[in-house]
C-alpha positions in Angstrom: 0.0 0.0 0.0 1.1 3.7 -0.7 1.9 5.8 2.4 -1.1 7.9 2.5 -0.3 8.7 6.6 -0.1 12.2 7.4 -1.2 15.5 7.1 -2.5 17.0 3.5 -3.3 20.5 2.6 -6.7 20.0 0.5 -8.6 22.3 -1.9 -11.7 21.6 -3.7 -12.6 23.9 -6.2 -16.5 24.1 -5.7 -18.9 26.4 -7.1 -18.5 28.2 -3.5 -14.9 28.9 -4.9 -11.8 26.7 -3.2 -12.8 25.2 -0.5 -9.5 24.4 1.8 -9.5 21.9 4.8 -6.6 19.8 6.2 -6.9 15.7 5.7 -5.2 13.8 8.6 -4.7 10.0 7.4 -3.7 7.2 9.2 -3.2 3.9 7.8 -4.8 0.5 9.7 -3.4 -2.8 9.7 -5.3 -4.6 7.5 -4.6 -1.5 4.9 -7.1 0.5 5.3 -7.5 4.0 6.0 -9.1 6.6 8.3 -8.8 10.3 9.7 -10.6 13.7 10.1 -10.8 16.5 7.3 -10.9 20.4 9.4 -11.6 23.2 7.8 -13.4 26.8 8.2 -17.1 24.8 8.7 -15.7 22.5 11.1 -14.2 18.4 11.2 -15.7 15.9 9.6 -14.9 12.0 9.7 -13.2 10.3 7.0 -14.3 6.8 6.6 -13.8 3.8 3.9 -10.6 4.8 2.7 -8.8 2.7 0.4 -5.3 2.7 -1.4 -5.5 0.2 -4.1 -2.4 0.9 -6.0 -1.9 4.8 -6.8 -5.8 5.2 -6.4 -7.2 6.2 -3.0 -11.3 6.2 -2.1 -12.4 7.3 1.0 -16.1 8.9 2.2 -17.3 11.9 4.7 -20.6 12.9 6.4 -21.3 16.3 5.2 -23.7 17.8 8.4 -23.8 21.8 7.7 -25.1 23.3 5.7 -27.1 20.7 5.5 -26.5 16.2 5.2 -24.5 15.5 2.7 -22.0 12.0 2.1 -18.9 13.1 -0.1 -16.6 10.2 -2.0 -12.9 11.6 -2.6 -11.8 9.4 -5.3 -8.2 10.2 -6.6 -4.6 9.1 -7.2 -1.6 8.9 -4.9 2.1 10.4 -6.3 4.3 10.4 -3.5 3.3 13.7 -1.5 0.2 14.5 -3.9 -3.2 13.1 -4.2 -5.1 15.3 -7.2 -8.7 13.3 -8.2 -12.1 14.2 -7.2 -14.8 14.9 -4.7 -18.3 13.6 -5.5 -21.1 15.5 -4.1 -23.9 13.4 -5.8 -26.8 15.4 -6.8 -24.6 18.7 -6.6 -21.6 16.6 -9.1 -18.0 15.9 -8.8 -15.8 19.0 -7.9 -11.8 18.5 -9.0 -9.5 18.7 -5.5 -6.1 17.9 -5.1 -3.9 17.5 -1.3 -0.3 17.8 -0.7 1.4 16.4 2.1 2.3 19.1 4.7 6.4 18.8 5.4 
């Protein structure tokens, strides 16, 4: 599995305009992933994540503005991870995250 521990400076670029949180990963035994995304709205859980090769997949429980369940889906290159953040009805919103030093 890829290292995907750590902590990533993320921006989605949403209709709202960039939209910039921290990811804190931390890798489980049986290679799985989990962590909390903070940003200017609050901390949200991040859940399901999976490295499978360079691609990583991971969910979060969106609560304000209003319930919403996001799927990052992207691909891992050493300190980067550029891909996607699907909002369902509201579409897919291009994001990337670089690991912070």
């Amino acid at each position: 599995m890829a290292a995907i521990d750590g902590q990533w400076d993320s921006v989605a670029q949403s209709p709202m305009g960039e939209q910039k949180s921290v990811l804190t990963l931390t890798s489980k035994p049986d290679g799985s992933f989990a962590g909390t995304n903070s940003g200017p709205m609050g901390s949200m859980d991040v859940t399901d994540g999976q490295v499978t090769g360079d691609m990583v997949t991971a969910k979060m429980q969106l609560t304000v503005p209003f319930p919403m369940t996001l799927t990052i889906e992207g691909r891992l290159d050493g300190d980067t991870i550029e891909g996607t953040i699907d909002t369902g009805a509201f579409g897919k919103f291009p994001m990337t995250a670089t690991r912070k030093a």
